[in-house]
C-alpha angles and dihedrals in degrees: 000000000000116000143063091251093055092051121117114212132231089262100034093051083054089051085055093049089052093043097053090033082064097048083053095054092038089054098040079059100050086048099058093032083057099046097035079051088054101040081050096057100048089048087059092045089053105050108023100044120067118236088258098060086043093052079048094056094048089046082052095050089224112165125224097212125255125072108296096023102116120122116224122215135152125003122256134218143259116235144187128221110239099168143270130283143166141249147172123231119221091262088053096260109150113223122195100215135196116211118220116188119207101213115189095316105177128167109261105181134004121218119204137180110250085054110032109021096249146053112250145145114221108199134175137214142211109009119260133214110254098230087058093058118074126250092259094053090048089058094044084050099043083059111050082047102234126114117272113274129208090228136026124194133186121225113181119228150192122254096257085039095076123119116205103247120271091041117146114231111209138211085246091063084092114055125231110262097025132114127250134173121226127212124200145139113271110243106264109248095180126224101349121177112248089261083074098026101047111008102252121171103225133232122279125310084215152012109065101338106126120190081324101102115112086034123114101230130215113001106179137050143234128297086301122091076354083200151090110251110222131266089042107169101250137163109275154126104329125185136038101080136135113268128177111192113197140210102028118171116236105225102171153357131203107200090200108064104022097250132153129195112208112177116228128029140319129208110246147039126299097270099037127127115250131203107219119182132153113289107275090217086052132310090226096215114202088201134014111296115228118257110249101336149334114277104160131099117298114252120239098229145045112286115215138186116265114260139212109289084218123058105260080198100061102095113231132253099243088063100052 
């Protein structure tokens, strides 16, 4: 910089070379501790584990750490949003619902790895009039044998993990009581200022703010960098992304109709399409889930997770 105030001296500019010479080296150590630590795990999964427990621990979607280190299992589902509702529990506890409809998802292609490279289920949801799919996709569909669908979606698999294609996914391929996390596009809510965006307070209601009061205010600096680095929060479109909520607590299943009751939200409007799969931090399943899918007779009735057998409600004698 100019200036004699700005100036590094001779010994100053060497402080500096040690300084950053001992982030290198911190950061070349992080790196193979990290990597030694993860080439360490899967050699353990591989050989310590037999080849049961490790089809359990795909099914389950667990993750062994590091970038590329998910486990793939068993396929998910393609949903629709049908809306949200309420119900009480047998103990009074009150659960805001959201209702997914599997509509007719079949499974359209299967990818393999000698011909693509990977191992995947493509399936397809909600059947289509033929007039509305293009020329290419009724060919695909005509295929694979299966009626056009309105939306298709990939889930990767393992090897074992692989459905012969046509087959039906039901609503009783997740279990009651286990977690699943839902993928969907967030509803678009157009150009929107930073206060809504971004959650900026605003400037102040009074004392010489004038109609001022929702901007951003200043969003550069002075001669130096004399720009706006990029990825400023700044008013904008905001909306229609794409949006994967975890953890949600399958409440119910109704066999009949396909339909699943997740308790808590889902990205998207009522009618839009939703991506389920098994919890990547661990599905929790109460009972065994079926591999790799369910294939049995569909049960007459609701089917809920199990419950405490105490009421959580019931306040405890200590505390009394």
């Amino acid at each position: 910089r100019r200036g004699t105030g700005a100036r590094l001296s001779h010994r100053n500019w060497w402080r500096c070379l040690r300084t950053l010479s001992k982030m290198a080296a911190a950061i070349r150590h992080l790196t193979a501790t990290s990597a030694s630590s993860f080439a360490m795990r899967r050699e353990a999964l591989a050989v310590a584990t037999p080849r049961r427990w490790a089809t359990a621990v795909a099914a389950s979607g667990q993750t062994l750490g590091g970038r590329g280190g998910r486990v793939y299992g068993r396929t998910g589902a393609l949903g629709i949003k049908a809306g949200m509702i309420a119900e009480f529990d047998r103990w009074g506890t009150r659960h805001e619902l959201t209702v997914i409809q599997l509509d007719n998802c079949q499974v359209v292609q299967v990818k393999e790895e000698a011909t693509n490279g990977y191992t995947a289920l493509q399936l397809g949801i909600c059947d289509a009039k033929e007039k509305n799919v293009t020329k290419p996709l009724r060919v695909h569909y005509s295929k694979a044998g299966v009626k056009p669908k309105r939306k298709l979606g990939e889930f990767r698999v393992a090897e074992d993990g692989i459905l012969p294609v046509g087959t039906q996914i039901h609503a009783t391929h997740f279990v009651p009581g286990q977690l699943v996390d839902v993928c969907g596009t967030s509803k678009g809510k157009g150009f929107q200022g930073a206060m809504k965006r971004h959650n900026f307070a605003g400037q102040r209601a009074t004392h010489g703010v004038s109609k001022t009061h929702r901007a951003i205010g200043s969003t550069g600096m002075c001669q130096d960098p004399g720009r706006v680095f990029k990825g400023k929060k700044m008013p904008g479109r905001m909306g229609s992304d794409r949006v994967t909520v975890q953890n949600l607590w399958v409440y119910k299943i109704n066999p009949q109709r396909n339909l699943l009751f997740v308790k808590g939200h889902v990205p998207g409007v009522a009618g839009g399409f939703v991506r389920i799969s098994d919890a990547v931090k661990g599905a929790r399943f109460p009972t065994d889930a079926p591999y790799p899918t369910y294939e049995g007779a569909m049960a007459d009735g609701d089917l809920y997770a199990p419950l405490p057998d105490d009421d959580p409600n019931k306040p405890n004698e200590d505390d009394e």
